[in-house]
C-alpha positions as MATLAB code, in Angstrom:
seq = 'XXXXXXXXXXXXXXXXXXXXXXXXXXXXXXXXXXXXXXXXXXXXXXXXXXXXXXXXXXXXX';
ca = [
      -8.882   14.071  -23.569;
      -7.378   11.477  -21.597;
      -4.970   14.335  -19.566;
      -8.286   16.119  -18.608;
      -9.868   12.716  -17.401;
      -6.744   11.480  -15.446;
      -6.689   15.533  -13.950;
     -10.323   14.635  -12.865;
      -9.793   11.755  -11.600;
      -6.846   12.987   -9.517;
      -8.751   16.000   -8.090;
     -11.598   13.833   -7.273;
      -9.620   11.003   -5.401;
      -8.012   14.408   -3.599;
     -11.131   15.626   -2.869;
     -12.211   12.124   -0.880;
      -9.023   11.998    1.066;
      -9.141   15.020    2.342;
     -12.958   15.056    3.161;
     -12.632   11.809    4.973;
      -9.042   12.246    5.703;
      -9.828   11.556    9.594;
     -11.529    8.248    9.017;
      -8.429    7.434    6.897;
      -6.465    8.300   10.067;
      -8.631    6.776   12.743;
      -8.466    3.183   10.615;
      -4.452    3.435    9.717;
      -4.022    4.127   13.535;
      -6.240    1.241   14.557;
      -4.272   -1.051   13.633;
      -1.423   -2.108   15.824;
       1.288   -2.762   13.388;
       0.802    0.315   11.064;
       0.582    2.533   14.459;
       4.352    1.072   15.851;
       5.591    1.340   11.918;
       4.746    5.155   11.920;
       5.966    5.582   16.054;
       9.654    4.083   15.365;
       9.821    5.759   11.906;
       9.352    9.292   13.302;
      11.426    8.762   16.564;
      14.646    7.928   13.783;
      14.232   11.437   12.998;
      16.907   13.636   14.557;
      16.003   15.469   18.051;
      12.305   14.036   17.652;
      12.839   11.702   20.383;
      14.520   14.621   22.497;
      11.316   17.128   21.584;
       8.623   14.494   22.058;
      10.338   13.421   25.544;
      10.292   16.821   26.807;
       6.743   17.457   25.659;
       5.632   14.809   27.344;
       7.260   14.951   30.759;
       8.601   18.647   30.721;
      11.973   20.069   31.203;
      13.892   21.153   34.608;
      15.850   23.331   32.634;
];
């Protein structure tokens, strides 16, 4: 009983992130801190910075 309860409970808590998964977004985004957290964690990835450069101001090449 208490695996079928913790399975609903699961789904359901699913279910709300993903129906108000762009509020989520628009409030972790807000703020200023979380924003330059998620920024500087994604340009440490390998040839991010490279892609997201060229993206944004285009490639001579």
């Amino acid at each position: 009983m208490k695996t079928i309860i913790k399975w609903v409970m699961a789904l359901t808590a699913l279910s709300l992130v993903f129906r108000f998964r762009y509020r989520l977004l628009n409030l972790l985004l807000g703020n200023k801190q979380i924003r330059s957290f998620g920024i500087n964690t994604i340009m440490r990835i390998p040839g991010m910075e490279d892609r997201f450069l060229k993206s944004a101001f285009g490639s001579n090449n």
